[in-house]
C-alpha positions in Angstrom: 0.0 0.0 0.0 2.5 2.4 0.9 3.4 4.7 3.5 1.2 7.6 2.1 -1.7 5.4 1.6 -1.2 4.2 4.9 -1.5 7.5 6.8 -4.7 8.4 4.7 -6.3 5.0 5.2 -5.7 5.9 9.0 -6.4 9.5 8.6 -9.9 8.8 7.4 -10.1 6.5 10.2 -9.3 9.1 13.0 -11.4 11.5 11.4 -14.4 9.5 11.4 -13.6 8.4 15.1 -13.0 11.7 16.5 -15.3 12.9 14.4 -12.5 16.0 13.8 -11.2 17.7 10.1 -7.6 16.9 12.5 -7.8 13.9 12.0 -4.6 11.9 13.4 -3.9 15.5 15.3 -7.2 15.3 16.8 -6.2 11.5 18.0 -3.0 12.8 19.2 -4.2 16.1 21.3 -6.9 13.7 23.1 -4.1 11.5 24.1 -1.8 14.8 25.2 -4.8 16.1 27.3 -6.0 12.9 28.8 -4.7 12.2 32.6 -2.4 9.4 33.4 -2.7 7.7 30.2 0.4 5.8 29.9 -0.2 4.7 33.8 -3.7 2.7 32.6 -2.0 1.8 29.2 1.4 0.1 28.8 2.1 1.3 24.9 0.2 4.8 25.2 4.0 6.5 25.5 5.2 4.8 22.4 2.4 4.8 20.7 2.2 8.9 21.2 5.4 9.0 19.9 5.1 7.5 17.0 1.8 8.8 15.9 3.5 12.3 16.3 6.8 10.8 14.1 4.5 9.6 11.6 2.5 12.8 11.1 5.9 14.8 10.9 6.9 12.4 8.0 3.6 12.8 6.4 3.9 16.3 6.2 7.7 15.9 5.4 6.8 14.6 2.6 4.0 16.0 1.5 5.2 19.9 2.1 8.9 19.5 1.4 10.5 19.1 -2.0 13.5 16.6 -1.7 11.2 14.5 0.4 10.0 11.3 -0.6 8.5 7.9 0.9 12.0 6.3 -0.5 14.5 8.7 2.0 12.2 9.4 5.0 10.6 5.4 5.7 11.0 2.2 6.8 8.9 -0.6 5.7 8.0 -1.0 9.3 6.4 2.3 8.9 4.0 1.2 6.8 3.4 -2.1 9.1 2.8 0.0 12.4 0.3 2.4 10.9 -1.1 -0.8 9.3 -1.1 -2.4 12.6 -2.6 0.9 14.3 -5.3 0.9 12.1 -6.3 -2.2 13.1 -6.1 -2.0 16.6 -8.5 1.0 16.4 -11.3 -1.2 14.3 -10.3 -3.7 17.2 -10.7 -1.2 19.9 -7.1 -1.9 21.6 -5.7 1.4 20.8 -4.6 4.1 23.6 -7.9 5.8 24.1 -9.5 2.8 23.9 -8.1 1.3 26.4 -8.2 3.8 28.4 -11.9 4.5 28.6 -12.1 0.4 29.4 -9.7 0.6 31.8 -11.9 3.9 33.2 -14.8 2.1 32.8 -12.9 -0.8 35.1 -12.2 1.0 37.5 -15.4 2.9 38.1 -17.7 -0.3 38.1 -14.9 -2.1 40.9 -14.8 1.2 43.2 -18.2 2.2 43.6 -17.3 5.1 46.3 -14.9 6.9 43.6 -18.0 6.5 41.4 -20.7 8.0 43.7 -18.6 10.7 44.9 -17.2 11.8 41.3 -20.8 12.5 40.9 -21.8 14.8 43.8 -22.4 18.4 43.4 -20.3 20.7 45.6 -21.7 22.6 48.0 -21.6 26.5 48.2 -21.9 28.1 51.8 -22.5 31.5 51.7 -20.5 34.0 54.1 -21.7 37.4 54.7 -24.2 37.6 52.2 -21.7 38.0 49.5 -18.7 35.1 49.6 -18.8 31.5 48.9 -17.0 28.5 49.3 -17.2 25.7 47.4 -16.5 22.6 49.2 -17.0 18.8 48.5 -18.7 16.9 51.2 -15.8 14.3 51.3 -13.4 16.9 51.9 -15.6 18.3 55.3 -16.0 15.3 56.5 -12.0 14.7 56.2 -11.7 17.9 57.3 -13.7 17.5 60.8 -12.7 14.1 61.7 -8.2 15.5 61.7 -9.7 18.6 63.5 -11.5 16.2 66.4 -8.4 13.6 66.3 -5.9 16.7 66.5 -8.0 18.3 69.9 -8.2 14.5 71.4 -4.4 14.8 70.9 -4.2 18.2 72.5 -6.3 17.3 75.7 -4.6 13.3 76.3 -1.1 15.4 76.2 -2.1 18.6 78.3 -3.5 15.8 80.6 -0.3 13.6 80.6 2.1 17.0 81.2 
């Protein structure tokens, strides 16, 4: 097929995925901005790097004169974006497995789920100011306040 053809076949792919005119850019920048990717995913750092490498030869080639698919690939080129392609229509690429893995990990922890979904709370101070506060964090909050004045009270009592 051919390097070229390659990166369109995937291109189109991305596209239609990401439902983006960035195509393999708009695949790339959801990778960039998701959290702890490569922690959930074991290939998501070299896989990142090489969609990036790819998209630079593409546009090598396609925007610079002395630049051809002969001097700027490999045949393994080809063969990863190939193989990338595939594990999109498969559904084992980056993203992916990262919403899976997010999916995972929700349905096992049901706490993280329940409290990813609470509304903060606003107090309001004076009429005018307002905190926003989630409920875990007051109830963390109290219960190191009450343990730090049972400390203060055992040790005033001991000296």
């Amino acid at each position: 097929m051919g390097f070229i053809d390659s990166y369109k076949h995937l291109e189109k792919l991305c596209g239609d995925m990401m439902n983006d005119d960035r195509r393999v850019s708009a695949y790339i920048d959801e990778m960039i901005k998701t959290p702890n990717g490569s922690f959930y995913v074991r290939s998501w750092d070299d896989d990142l790097k090489k969609l990036k490498h790819y998209r630079w030869i593409r546009n090598q080639i396609s925007h610079e004169p002395s630049c051809t698919e002969q001097n700027m690939c490999e045949p393994e080129d080809e063969l990863w974006l190939n193989n990338f392609y595939s594990r999109i229509m498969n559904q084992t690429d980056p993203l992916s497995l990262y919403d899976q893995a997010m999916k995972a990990r929700a349905a096992n922890n049901p706490n993280a789920k329940r409290t990813q979904q609470q509304p903060k709370k606003t107090t309001v101070i004076n009429n005018h100011k307002t905190i926003q506060s989630h409920p875990v964090g007051c109830a963390t909050y109290v219960i190191i306040t009450l343990a730090i004045a049972a400390l203060c009270v055992f040790l005033l009592r001991v000296l």
